[in-house]
C-alpha positions as CSV (number, residue, x, y, z in Angstrom):
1,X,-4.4,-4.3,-27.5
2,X,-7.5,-2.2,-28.6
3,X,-7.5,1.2,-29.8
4,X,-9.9,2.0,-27.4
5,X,-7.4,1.0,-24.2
6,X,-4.3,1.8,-26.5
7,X,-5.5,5.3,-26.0
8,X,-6.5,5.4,-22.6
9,X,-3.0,3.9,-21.8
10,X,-1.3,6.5,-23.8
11,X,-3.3,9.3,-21.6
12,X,-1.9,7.5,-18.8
13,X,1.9,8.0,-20.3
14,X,1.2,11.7,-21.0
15,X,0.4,12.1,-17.6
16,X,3.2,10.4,-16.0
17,X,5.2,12.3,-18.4
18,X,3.8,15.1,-17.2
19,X,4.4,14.7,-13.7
20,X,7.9,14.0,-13.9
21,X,8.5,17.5,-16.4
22,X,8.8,19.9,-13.5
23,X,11.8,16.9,-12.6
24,X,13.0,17.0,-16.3
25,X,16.8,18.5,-14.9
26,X,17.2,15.7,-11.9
27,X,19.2,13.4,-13.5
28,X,21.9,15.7,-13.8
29,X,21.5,16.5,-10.1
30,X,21.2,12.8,-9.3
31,X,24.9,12.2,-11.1
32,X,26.2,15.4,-9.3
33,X,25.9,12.8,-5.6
34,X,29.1,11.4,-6.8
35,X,30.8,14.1,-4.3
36,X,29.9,13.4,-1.0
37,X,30.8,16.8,0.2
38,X,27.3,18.0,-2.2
39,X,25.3,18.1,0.7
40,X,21.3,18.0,-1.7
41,X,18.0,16.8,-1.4
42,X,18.7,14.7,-4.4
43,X,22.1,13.2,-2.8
44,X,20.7,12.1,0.8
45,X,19.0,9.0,2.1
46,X,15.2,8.1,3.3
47,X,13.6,11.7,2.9
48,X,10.3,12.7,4.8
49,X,8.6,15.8,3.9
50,X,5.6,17.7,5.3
51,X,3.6,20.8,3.6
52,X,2.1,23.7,5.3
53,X,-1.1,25.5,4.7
54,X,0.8,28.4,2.7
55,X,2.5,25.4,0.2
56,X,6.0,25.2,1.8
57,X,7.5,21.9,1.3
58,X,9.7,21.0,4.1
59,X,11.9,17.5,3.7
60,X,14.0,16.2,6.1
61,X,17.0,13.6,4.9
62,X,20.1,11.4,5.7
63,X,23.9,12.7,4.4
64,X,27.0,11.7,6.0
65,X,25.0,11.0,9.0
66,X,23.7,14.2,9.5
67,X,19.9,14.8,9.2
68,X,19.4,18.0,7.2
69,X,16.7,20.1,6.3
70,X,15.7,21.8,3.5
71,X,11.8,23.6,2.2
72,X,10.9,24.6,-1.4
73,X,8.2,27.1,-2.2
74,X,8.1,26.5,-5.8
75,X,6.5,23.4,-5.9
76,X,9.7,20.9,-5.6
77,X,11.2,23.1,-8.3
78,X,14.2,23.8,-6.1
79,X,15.2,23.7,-2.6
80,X,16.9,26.2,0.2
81,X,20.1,25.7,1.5
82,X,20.2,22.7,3.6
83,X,19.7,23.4,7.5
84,X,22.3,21.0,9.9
85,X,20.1,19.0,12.3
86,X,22.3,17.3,14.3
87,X,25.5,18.9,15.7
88,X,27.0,15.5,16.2
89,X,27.2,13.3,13.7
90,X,25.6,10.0,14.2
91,X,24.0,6.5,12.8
92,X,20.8,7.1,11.8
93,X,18.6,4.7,10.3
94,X,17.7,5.2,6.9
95,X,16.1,2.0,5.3
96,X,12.9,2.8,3.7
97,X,10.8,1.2,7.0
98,X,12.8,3.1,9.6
99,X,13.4,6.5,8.3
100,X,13.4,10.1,10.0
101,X,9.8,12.1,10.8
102,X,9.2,15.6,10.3
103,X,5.8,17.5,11.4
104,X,5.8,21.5,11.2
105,X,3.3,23.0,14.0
106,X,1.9,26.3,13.0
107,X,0.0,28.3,15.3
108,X,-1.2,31.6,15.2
109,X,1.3,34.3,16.0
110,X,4.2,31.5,16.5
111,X,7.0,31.1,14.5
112,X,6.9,27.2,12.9
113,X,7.8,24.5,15.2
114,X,9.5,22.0,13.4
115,X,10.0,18.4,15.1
116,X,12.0,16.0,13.8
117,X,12.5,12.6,15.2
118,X,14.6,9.1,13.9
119,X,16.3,6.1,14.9
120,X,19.4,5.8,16.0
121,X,21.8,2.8,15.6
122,X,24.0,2.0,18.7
123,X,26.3,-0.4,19.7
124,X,24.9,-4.2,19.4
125,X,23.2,-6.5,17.4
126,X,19.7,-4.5,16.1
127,X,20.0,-1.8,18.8
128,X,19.0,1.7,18.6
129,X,17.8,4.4,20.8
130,X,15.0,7.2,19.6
131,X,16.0,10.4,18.8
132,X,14.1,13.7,19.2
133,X,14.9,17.4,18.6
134,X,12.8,20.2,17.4
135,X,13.2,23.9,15.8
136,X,11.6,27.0,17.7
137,X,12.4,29.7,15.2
138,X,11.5,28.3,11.7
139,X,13.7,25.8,10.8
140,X,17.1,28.2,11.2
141,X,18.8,26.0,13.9
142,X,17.9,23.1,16.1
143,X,18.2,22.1,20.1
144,X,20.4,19.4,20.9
145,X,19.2,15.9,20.3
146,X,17.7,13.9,22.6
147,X,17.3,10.2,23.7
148,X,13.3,9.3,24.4
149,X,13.2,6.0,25.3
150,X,13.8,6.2,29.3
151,X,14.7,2.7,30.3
152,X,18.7,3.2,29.8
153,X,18.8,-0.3,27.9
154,X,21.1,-0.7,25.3
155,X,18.7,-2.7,23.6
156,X,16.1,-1.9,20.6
157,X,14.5,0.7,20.4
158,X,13.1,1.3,16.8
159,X,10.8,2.3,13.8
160,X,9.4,5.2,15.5
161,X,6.2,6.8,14.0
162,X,5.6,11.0,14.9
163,X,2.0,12.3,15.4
164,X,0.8,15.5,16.2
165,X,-3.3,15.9,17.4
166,X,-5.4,19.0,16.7
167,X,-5.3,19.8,20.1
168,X,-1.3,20.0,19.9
169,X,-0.2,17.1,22.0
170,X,2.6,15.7,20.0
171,X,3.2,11.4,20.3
172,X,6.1,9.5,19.5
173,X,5.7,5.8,19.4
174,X,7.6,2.8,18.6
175,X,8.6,-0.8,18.8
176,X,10.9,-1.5,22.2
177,X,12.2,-4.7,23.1
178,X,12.9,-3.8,27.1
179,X,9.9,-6.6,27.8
180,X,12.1,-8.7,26.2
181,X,15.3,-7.8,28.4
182,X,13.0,-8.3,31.6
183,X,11.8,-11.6,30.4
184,X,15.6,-13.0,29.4
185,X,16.4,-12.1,33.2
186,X,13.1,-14.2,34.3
187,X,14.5,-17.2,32.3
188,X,11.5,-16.8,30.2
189,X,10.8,-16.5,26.6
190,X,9.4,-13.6,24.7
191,X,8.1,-13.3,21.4
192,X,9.2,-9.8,19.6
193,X,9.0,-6.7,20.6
194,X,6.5,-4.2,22.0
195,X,4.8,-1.7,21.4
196,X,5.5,1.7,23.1
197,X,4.8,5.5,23.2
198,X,4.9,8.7,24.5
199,X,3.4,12.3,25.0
200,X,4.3,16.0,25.2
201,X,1.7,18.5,25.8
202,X,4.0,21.6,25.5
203,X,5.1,21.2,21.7
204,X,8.1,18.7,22.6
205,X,9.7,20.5,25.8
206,X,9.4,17.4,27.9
207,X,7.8,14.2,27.2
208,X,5.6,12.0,29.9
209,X,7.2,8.3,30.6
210,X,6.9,6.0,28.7
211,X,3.9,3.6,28.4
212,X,3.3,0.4,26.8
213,X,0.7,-0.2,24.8
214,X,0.7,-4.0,23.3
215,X,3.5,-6.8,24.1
216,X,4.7,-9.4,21.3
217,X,4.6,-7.0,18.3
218,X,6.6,-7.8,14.8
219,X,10.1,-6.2,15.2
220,X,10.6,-4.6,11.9
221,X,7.4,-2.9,10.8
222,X,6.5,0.8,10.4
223,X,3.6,1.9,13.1
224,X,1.1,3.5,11.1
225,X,-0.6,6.7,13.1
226,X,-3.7,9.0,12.9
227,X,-6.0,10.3,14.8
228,X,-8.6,9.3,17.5
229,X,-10.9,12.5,18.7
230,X,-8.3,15.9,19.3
231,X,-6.0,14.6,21.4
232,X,-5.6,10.9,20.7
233,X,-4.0,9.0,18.4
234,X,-4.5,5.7,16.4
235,X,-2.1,3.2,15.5
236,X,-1.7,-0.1,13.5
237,X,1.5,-2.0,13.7
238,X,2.3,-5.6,12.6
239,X,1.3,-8.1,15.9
240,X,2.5,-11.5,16.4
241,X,-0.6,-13.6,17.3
242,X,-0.3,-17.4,19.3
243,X,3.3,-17.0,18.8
244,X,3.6,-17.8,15.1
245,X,0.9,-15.5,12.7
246,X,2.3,-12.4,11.9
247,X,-1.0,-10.2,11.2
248,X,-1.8,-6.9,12.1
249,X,-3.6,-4.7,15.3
250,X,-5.2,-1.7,16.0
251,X,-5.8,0.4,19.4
252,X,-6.0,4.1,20.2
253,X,-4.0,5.7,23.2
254,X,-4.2,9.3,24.9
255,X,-2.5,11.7,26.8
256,X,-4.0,10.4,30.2
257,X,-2.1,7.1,29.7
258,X,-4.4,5.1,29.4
259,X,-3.5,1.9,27.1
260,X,-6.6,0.2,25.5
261,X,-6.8,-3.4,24.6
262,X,-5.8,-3.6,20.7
263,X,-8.5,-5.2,18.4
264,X,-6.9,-7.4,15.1
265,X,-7.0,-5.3,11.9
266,X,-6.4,-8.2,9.8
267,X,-6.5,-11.5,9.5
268,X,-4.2,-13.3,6.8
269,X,-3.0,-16.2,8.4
270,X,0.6,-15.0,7.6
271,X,2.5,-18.0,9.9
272,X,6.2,-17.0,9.4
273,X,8.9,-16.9,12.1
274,X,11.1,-13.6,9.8
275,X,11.0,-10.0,9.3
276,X,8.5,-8.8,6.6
277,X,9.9,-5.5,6.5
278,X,6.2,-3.8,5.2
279,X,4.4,-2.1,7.7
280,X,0.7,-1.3,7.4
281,X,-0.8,2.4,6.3
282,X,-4.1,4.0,7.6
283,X,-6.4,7.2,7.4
284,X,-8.8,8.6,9.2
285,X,-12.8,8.1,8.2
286,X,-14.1,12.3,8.8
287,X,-14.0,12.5,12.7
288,X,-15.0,9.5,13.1
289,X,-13.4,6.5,15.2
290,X,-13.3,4.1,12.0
291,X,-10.3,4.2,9.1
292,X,-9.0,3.2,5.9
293,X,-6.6,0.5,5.8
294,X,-3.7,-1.2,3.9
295,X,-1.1,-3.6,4.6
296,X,1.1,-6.0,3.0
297,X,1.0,-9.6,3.4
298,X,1.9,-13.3,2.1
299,X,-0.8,-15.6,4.5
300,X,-2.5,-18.2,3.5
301,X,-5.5,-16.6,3.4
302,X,-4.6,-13.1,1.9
303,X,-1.3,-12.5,-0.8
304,X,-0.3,-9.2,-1.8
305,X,-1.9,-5.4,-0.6
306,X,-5.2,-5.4,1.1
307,X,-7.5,-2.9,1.6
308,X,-9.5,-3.0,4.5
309,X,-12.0,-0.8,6.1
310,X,-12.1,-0.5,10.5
311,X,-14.2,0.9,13.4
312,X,-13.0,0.9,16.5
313,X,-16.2,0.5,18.5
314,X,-16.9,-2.8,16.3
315,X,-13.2,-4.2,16.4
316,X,-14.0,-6.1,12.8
317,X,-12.0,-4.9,9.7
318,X,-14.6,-5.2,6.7
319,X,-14.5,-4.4,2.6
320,X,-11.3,-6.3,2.1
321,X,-10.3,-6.5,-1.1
322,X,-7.0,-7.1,-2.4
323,X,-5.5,-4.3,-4.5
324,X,-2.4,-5.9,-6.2
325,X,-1.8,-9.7,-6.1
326,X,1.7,-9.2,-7.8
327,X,4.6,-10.3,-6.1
328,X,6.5,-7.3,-6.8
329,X,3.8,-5.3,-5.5
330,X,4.9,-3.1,-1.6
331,X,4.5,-0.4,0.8
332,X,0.7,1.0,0.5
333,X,0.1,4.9,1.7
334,X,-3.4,6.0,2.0
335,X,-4.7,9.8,1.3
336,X,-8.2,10.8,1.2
337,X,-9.6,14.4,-0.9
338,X,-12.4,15.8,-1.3
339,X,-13.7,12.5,-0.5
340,X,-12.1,10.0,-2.4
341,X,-9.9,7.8,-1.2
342,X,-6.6,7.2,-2.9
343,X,-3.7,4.4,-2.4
344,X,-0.5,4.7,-3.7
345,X,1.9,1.8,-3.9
346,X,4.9,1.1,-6.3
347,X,5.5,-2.3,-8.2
348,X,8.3,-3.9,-9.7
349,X,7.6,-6.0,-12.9
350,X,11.1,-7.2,-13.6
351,X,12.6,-4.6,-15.5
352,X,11.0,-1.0,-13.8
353,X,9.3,0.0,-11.4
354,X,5.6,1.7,-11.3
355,X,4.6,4.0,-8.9
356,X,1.1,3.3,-9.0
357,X,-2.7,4.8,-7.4
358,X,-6.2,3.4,-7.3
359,X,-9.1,5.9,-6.5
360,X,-12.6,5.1,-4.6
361,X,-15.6,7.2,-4.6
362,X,-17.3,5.4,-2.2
363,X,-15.2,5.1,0.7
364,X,-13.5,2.0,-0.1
365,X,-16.3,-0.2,-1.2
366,X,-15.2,0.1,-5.5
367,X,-11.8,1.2,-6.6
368,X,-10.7,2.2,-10.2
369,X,-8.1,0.2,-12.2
370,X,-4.7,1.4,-11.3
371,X,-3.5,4.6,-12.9
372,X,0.5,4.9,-13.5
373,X,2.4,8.1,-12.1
374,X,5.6,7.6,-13.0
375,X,8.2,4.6,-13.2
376,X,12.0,4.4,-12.7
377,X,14.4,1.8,-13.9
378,X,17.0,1.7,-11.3
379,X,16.4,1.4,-7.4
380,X,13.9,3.2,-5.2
381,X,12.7,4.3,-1.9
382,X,9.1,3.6,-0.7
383,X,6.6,6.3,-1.9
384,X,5.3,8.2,0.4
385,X,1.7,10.5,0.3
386,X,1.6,14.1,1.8
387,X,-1.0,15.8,2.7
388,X,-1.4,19.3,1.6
389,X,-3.0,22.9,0.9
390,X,-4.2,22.1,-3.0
391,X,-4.3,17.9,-2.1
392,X,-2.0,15.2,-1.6
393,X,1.7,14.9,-3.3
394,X,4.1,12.2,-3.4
395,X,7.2,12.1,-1.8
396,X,9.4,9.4,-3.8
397,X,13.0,8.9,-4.0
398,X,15.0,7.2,-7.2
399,X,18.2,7.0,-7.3
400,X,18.4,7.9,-11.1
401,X,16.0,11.0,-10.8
402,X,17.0,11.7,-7.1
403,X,14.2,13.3,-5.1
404,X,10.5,13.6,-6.7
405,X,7.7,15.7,-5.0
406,X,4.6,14.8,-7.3
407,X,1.4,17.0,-6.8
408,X,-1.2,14.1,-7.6
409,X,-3.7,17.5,-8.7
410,X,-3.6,16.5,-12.2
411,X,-3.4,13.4,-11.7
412,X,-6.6,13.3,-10.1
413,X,-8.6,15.5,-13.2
414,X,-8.4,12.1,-15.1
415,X,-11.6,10.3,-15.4
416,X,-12.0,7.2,-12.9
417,X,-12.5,4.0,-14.6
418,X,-13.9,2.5,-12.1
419,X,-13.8,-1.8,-12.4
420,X,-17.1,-2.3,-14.9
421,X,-17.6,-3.6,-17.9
422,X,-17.6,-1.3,-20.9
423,X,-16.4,-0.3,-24.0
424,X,-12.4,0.3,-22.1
425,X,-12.8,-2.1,-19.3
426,X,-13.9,-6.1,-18.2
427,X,-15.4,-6.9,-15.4
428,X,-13.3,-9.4,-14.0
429,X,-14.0,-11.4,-10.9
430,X,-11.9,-13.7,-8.4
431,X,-12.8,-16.6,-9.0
432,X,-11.9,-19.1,-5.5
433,X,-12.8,-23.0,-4.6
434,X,-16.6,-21.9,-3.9
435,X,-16.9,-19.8,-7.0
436,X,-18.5,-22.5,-9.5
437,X,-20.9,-24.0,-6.7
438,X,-22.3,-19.8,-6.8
439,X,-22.4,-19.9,-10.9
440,X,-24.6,-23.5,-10.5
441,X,-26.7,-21.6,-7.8
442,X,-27.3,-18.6,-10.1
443,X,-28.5,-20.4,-12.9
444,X,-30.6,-23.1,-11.5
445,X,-32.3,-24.7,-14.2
446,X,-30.4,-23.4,-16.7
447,X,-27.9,-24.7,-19.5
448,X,-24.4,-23.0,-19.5
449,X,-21.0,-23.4,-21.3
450,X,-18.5,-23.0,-18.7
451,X,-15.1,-22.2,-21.1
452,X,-11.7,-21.8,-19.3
453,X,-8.6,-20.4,-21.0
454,X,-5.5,-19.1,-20.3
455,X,-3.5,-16.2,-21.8
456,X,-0.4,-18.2,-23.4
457,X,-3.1,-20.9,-25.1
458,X,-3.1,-19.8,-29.2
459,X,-6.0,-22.3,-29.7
460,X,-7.9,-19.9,-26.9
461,X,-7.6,-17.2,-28.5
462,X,-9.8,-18.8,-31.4
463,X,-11.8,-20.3,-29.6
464,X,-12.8,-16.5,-28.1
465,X,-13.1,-15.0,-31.2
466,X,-16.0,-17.4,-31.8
467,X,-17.3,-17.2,-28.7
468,X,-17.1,-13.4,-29.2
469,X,-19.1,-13.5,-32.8
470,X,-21.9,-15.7,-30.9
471,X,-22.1,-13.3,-28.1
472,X,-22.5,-9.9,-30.8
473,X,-25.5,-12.3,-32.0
474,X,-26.8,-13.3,-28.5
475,X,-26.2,-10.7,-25.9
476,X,-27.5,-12.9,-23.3
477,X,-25.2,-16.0,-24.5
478,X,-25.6,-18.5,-21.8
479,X,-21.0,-18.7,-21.7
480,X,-19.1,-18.6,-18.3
481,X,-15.6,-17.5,-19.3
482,X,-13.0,-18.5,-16.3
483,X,-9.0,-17.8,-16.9
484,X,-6.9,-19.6,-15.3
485,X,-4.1,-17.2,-15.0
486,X,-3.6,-15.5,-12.0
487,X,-6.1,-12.3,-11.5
488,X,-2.8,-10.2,-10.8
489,X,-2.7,-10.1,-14.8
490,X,-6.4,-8.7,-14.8
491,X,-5.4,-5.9,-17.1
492,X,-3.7,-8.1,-20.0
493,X,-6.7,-10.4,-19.9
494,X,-9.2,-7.4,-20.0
495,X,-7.4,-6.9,-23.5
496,X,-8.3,-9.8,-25.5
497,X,-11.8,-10.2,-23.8
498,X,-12.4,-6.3,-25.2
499,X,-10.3,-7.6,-28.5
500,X,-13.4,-10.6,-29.0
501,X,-16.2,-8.3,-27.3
502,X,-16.3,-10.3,-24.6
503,X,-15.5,-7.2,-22.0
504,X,-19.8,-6.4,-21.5
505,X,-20.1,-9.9,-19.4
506,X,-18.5,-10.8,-16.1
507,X,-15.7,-13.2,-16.5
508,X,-13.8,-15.0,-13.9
509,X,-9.9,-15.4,-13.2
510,X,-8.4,-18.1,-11.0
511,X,-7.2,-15.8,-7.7
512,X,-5.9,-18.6,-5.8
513,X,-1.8,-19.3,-6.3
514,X,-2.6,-22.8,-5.6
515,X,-4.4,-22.9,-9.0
516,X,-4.0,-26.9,-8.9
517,X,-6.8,-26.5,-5.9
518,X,-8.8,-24.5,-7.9
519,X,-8.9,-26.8,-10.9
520,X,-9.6,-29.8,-8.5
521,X,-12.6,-27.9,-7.8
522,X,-14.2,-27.6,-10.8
523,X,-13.2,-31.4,-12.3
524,X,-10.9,-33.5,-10.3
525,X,-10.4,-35.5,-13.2
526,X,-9.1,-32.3,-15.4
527,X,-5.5,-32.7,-16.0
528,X,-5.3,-28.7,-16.8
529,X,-5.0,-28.8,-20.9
530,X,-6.4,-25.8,-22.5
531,X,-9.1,-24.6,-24.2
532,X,-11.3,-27.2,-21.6
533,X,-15.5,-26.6,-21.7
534,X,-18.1,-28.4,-19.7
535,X,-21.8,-28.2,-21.1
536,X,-24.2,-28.1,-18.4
537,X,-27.6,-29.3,-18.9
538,X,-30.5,-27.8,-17.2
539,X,-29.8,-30.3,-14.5
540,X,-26.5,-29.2,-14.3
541,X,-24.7,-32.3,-15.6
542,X,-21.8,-31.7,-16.8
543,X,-20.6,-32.7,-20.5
544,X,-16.4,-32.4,-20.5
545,X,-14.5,-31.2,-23.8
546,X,-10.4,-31.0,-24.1
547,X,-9.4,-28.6,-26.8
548,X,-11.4,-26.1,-28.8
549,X,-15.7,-25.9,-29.3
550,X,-16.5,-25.5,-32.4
551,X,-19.5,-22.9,-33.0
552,X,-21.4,-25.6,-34.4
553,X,-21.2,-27.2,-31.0
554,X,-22.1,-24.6,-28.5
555,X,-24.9,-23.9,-30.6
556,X,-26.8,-27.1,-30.9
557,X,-26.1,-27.1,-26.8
558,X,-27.5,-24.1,-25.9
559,X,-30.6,-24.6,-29.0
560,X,-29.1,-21.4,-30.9
């Protein structure tokens, strides 16, 4: 590794370190669970928090199935007494898609409104009904639960998603499988759930009926929310399309009723018949009908988490990029401040897990290279990003730390290093079956070395170090470097290209996981040993070489 990433690396570490210092006693809190009568933040299940304008850090979690709440006005430093929720116990869900929802409505002269909402598990086979209740007086005690799906079914009822509008009316939506019921009764199949919601216009007191919005809906995916105009929300769930691809769609529904047709946020050719258990995140673009994206997904035409970017009026998701090819890589959340746009996500390489952000400045068009927060080696809840006063925090559980709030403020005073090539970075490109057909196009006329390598190859190593002593000698050396490792491992490679000064040049790296397609593509007669050249003449024939160029070589090729 350079010095020159070898310290921006070490940066990275300080800053992690610092973010988990105001944490530093957790641990200890986190071995005290062993009691279930310690009823703590750092002891319960699937936490959700919210922050107010003044700082307040309310968190609502699972214990002995009661849902408690507790706030903290010291920054996550340390928490109030928890508050009981739920008078009766019951079974709530708490896996890290299907957790409870908190929202605190502040208005002038009110006291907070705190509404809570979850999923409960009932009798049956993937039932569950949804559960509301709220606090009128500031979070001291709560009205009694209760049930706001209104079809009586014991059926599903699940993953709901909370929303509150400017204007105050407060949605609940989630997926419902009474369609389903009605079709069984029919003799007719259905595929999945739906998609349903509901309204109250007087801070929770009573909710309208219940309204569909989209049949045949995945039936295990977070909805994602935000909002349309003041009194409408947005949503992006998981939708099962011709019965068999599992992509994603987006609509917009108000307090009227009505129920817009839903446009397809993305298109990934995921064909599974399963649960994928990652449901999609989104923000809002200013006031404007259009948003941010990210999902999760493993199509044949997209692997990993996406970024994509959405208007409504257009019904076309655009700037999709992938953010993290890995395969440990899950559950995007989406913050924007002070206009940049940040995504969160956490990765597990094996041994730990990353909880890791990428930045853009441009409203989704470049992002930096990922930055690491913080890591844990035993098991963890999704991340989640809160919005507040001073910017947006992360919510994360571990169960060796127990609960982390992270303001992302410092965090966010570190310099972008945005995905260009200089002295501390590569620029590193996907390269996919039309990629060399666009390198011949470029440089029509002209000779090139195309060189592929790979980072396990010794003899490619050597073979860049002389490429990397001709290119100090001939900053416009004519030399198309492709890896052929996957681009997920973008950063290791952009350490030996900045080892043999080869970081100041685009490069290319094989970002298809059929990589035998790929090489087929460039020479179907390649068997895939490495180092492997082709000379192309000013015609563009190609001259084949197995094993390393000598600098002798490439220079009576290219007339050096």
């Amino acid at each position: 590794m350079s010095v020159s990433r070898s310290t921006r690396l070490l940066a990275l570490v300080t800053l992690a370190l610092g973010l988990w210092s105001a944490t530093s006693a957790l641990p200890a809190a986190a071995q005290a669970c062993t009691n279930s009568a310690n009823i703590s933040i750092h002891c319960g299940e699937a936490p959700n928090a919210w922050q107010t304008a003044d700082g307040r850090i309310w968190v609502v979690f699972v214990q002995n199935q009661i849902a408690w709440l507790v706030h903290s006005d010291d920054n996550g430093a340390s928490y109030s007494e928890p508050v009981r929720i739920n008078a009766v116990p019951e079974a709530i869900e708490v896996n890290g898609e299907n957790r409870p929802k908190i929202i605190v409505d502040r208005r002038a002269g009110q006291n907070d409104v705190i509404y809570v909402s979850w999923t409960q598990k009932t009798e049956g086979m993937h039932t569950g009904d949804i559960r509301f209740t709220r606090s009128t007086d500031g979070g001291k005690s709560f009205e009694a639960v209760r049930t706001v799906n209104d079809d009586g079914l014991l059926t599903s009822h699940r993953f709901d998603s909370l929303f509150l509008t400017e204007s105050g009316h407060l949605y609940l939506t989630w997926l419902d499988k009474r369609e389903l019921e009605a079709a069984a009764t029919r003799g007719q199949s259905y595929d999945g759930s739906a998609v349903f919601y509901t309204v109250s216009s007087d801070q929770g007191a009573s909710f309208a009926p219940n309204r569909k919005v989209a049949d045949n809906s995945c039936e295990c995916c977070r909805i994602a929310v935000a909002p349309y105009g003041k009194d409408g929300m947005a949503m992006m769930w998981r939708q099962i399309f011709d019965g068999t691809t599992r992509d994603h769609a987006i609509a917009w529904v108000g307090p009227d009723g009505a129920a817009p047709a839903f446009s397809r946020a993305s298109e990934d050719d995921w064909k599974i018949n399963a649960c994928p258990h990652h449901g999609p995140a989104m923000v809002q673009q200013g006031d404007e009908a259009a948003y941010h994206l990210s999902w999760f997904s493993a199509g044949n035409l997209h692997k990993g988490i996406y970024y994509g970017f959405h208007r409504l009026s257009e019904g076309q998701t655009i700037q999709v990029k992938q953010i993290d090819g890995s395969a440990g890589a899950a559950h995007p959340q989406l913050a924007i401040w002070h206009h940049e746009l940040l995504l969160v996500w956490k990765r597990f390489d094996g041994v730990k897990t990353d909880l890791l952000m990428v930045r853009s400045l441009d409203e989704g068009k470049n992002w930096s290279e990922p930055q690491v927060l913080a890591s844990t080696s035993d098991a963890s809840d999704h991340p989640l990003l809160i919005q507040g006063p001073n910017g947006p925090s992360v919510s994360w559980m571990t169960r060796a730390e127990g609960y982390l709030w992270m303001p992302l403020a410092d965090a966010l005073k570190v310099t972008l290093h945005h995905h260009h090539a200089d002295d501390d970075s590569a620029d590193i490109q996907p390269f996919m079956a039309d990629t060399l057909a666009a390198l011949k196009a470029e440089r029509a006329g002209k000779p090139f070395v195309l060189a592929l390598w790979s980072l396990d190859c010794p003899p490619c190593m050597a073979e860049l170090q002389m490429l990397g002593k001709l290119k100090a000698e001939n900053p416009d050396l004519p030399v198309v470097l492709v890896s052929t490792d996957n681009i997920s491992q973008r950063e290791d490679a952009t350490d030996y290209l900045i080892e043999f000064g080869l970081n100041r040049m685009t490069s290319w790296m094989f970002a298809d996981a059929f990589a035998e397609r790929l090489r087929f593509t460039i020479d179907p007669q390649w068997y895939g040993e490495l180092p492997r050249s082709y000379l192309f003449d000013a015609d563009h024939q190609a001259h084949a070489h197995s094993g390393m160029m000598s600098e002798q070589m490439v220079r009576e090729w290219l007339g050096m």
